[in-house]
C-alpha positions in Angstrom: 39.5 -15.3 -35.9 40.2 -18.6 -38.0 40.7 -18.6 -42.1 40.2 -22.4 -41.9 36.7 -22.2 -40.1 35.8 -18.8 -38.5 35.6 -19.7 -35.1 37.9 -17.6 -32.1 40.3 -18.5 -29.8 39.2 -19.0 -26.4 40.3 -21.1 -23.3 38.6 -24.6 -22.2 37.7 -25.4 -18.8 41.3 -26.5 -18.4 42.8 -23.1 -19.3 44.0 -24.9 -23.0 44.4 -22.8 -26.2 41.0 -24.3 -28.2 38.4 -22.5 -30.9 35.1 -21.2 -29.6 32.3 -19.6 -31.4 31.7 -15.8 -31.4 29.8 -14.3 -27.6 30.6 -12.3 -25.3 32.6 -14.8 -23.0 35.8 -13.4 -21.7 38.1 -16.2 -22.5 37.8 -15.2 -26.1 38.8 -11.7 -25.9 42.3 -11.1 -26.4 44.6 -8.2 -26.6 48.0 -7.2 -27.7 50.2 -6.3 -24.7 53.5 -6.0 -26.1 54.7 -9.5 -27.2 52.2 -10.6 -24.9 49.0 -12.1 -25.9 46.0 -11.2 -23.1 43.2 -12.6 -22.4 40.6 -10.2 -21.0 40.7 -12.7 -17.9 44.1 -11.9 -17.1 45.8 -14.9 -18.3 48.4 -14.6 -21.3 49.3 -17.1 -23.9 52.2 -19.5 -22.7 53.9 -22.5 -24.3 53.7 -25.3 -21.8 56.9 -26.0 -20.1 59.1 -24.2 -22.7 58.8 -26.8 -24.8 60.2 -25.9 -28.4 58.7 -28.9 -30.7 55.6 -29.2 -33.0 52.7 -30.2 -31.1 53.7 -28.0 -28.0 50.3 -27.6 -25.8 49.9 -23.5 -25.6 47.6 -22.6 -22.6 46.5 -19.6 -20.6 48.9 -18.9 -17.6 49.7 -16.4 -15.3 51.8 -13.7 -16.9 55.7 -14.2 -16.3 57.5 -12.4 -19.1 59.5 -15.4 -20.0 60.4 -16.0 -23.8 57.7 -18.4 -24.0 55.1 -16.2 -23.5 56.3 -13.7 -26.1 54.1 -13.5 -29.5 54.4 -11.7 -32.8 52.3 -11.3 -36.0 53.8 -12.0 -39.4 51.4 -11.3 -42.0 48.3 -13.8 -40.9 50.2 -16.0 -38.8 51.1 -15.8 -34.9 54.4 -16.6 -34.2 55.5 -17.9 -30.6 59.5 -15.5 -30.5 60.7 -18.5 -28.6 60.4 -21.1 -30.8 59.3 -20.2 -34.0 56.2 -22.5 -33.9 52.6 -21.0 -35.1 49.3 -21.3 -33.5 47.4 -24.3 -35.7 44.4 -26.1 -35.3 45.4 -29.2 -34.9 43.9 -31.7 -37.6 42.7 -29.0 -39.6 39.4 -29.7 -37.3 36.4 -27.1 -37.9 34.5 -27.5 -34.7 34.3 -25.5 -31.7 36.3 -27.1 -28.8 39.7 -28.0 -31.5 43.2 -27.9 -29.8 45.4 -25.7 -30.9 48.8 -26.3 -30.5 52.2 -24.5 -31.3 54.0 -26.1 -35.3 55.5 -25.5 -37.8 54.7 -23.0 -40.3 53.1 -24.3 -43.8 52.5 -22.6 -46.7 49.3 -20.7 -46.4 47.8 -23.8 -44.5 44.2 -22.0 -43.5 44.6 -24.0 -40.1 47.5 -21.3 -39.2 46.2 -18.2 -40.2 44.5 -15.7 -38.5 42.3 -12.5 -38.5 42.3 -9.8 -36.1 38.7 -8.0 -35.4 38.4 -5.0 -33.5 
């Protein structure tokens, strides 16, 4: 769950990384898998194309194994390993449907921190 406006993270239509409200849809349940990320539809967090620089587009692919689909959580953020870039909400935006993308990390910037529920 988001600090900045307590929505979830959850898959669009187009299998992109974007905030949902709370139900019981399976593109918003995720689990730890390792370094990997899960969705409970089978897809995995992934970095588009490798791509290394703030902005990167971060989806739901088919699971791989490669660096950019490897995860970690530092305090309240989530870290992509193979870049170093943190999920954000892009725009600091508060309403379901906002991108989120892969940056870099600010200082406590709400947009990039995140709550685990179980």
């Amino acid at each position: 769950m988001s600090h900045l406006n307590g929505l979830y993270l959850g898959l669009d239509r187009s299998n992109n990384l974007c905030m949902h409200v709370k139900s019981r849809d399976d593109c918003l349940k995720w689990k730890w898998e390792g370094k990997i990320l899960k969705s409970k539809t089978g897809l995995v967090l992934d970095i588009d194309v490798n791509n290394q620089r703030p902005g990167a587009k971060v989806c739901g692919y088919n699971e791989h194994g490669g660096a950019n689909q490897h995860w970690r959580m530092d305090k309240e953020h989530i870290i992509s390993d193979h870049s170093g870039l943190v999920l954000d909400i892009l725009n600091n935006d508060r309403n379901p449907g906002a991108a989120v993308k892969a940056w870099t990390r600010g200082h406590h910037s709400q947009n990039q921190l995140w709550k685990i529920e179980h």
